[in-house]
C-alpha positions as CSV (number, residue, x, y, z in Angstrom):
1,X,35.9,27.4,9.1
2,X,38.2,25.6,11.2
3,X,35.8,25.5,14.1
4,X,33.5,23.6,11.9
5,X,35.6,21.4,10.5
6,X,36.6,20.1,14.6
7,X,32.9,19.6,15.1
8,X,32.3,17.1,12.1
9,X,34.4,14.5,13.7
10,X,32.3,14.6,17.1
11,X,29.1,14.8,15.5
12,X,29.8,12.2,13.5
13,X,30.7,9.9,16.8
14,X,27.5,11.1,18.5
15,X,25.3,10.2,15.4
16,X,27.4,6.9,15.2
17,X,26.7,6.1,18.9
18,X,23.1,6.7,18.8
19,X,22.8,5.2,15.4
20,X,23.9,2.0,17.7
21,X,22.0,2.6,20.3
22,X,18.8,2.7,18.3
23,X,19.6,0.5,15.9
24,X,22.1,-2.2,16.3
25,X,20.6,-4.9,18.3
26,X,23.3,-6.8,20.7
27,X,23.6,-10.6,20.0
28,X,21.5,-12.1,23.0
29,X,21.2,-16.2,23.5
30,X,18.6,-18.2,22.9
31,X,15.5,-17.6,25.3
32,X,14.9,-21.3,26.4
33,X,15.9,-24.6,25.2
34,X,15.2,-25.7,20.8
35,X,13.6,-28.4,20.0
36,X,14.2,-30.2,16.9
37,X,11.9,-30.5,14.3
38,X,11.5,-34.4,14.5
39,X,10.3,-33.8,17.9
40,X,7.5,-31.5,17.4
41,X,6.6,-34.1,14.6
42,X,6.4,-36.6,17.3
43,X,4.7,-34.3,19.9
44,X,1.7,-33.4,17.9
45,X,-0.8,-36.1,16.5
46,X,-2.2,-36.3,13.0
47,X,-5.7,-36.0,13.5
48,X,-7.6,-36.3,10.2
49,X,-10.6,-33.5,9.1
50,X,-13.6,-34.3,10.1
51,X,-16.4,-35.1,7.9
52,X,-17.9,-31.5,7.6
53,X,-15.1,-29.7,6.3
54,X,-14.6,-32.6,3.8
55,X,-17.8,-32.0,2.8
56,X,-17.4,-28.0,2.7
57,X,-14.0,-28.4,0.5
58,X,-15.7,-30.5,-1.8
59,X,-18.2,-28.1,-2.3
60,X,-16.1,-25.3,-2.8
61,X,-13.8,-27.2,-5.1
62,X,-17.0,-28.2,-6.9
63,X,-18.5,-24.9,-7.5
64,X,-15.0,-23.7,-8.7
65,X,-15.0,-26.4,-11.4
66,X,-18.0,-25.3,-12.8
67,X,-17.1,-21.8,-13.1
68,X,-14.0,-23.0,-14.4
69,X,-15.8,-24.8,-17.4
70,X,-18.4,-22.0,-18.0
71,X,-15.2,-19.6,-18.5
72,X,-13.6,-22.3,-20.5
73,X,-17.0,-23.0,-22.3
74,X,-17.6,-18.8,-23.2
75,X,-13.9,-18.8,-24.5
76,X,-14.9,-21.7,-27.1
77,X,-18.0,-20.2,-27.9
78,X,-18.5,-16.7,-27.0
79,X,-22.1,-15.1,-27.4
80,X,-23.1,-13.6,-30.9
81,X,-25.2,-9.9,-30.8
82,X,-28.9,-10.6,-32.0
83,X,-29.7,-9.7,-35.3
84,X,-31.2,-6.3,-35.5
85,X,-35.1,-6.4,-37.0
86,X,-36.7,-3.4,-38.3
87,X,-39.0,-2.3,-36.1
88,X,-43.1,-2.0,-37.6
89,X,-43.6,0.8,-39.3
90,X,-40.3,2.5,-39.5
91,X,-39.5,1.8,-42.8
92,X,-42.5,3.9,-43.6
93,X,-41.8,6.5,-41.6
94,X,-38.4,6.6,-43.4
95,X,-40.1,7.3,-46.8
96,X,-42.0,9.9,-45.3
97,X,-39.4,12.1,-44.1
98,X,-38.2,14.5,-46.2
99,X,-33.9,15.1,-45.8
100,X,-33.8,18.2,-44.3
101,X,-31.7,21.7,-45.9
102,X,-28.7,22.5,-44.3
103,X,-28.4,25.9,-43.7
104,X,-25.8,27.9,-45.3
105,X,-22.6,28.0,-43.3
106,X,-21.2,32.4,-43.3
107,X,-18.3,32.8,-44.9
108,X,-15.7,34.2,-42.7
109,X,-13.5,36.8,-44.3
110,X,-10.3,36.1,-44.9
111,X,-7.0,38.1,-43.6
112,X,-3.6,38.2,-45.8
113,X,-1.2,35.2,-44.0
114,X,1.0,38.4,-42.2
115,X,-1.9,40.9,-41.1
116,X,-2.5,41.5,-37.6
117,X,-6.5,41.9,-36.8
């Protein structure tokens, strides 16, 4: 027991050291030189959209719309079933059918409530 109990410590330095090894990244400087952010702003031109992808966003945000007001239009007014009409000739039929007999349903016997079968 004592042999195991010498062996923790070590093991628990070589787990440690790989742990590091694998894990722990060592602070490292900056690759090249930051910018700051006003100078990218200054570095790339706004260039505005041209005219066909105006044209394709408008569309898109048009078709949305409408779908938009069709779901807001079926929430206001949602759809009502069709009446149901008899169909020719079945009231007839109706009266013409006779109910039919059920047949008799066997009686199953009965046991006493503490009988085994």
């Amino acid at each position: 027991m004592s042999g195991e109990r010498r062996d923790q410590p070590e093991q628990e330095i070589s787990i440690r050291r790989r742990g590091h090894e694998l894990f722990v990244e060592e602070p490292t400087g900056p690759a090249g030189p930051v910018k700051p952010f006003s100078e990218y702003l200054r570095e790339t031109p706004a260039t505005p959209l041209s005219g066909g992808v105006k044209a394709g966003l408008w569309a898109v945000a048009l078709v949305a719309a409408l779908l938009f007001a069709a779901a807001v239009w079926r929430l206001i007014n949602p759809p009502k079933p069709a009446p149901r009409r008899p169909r020719a000739g079945s009231a007839s039929r109706r009266a013409d059918v006779t109910p039919r007999a059920t047949p008799p349903v066997a009686a199953r016997p009965t046991t006493p409530p503490n009988q085994e079968t």
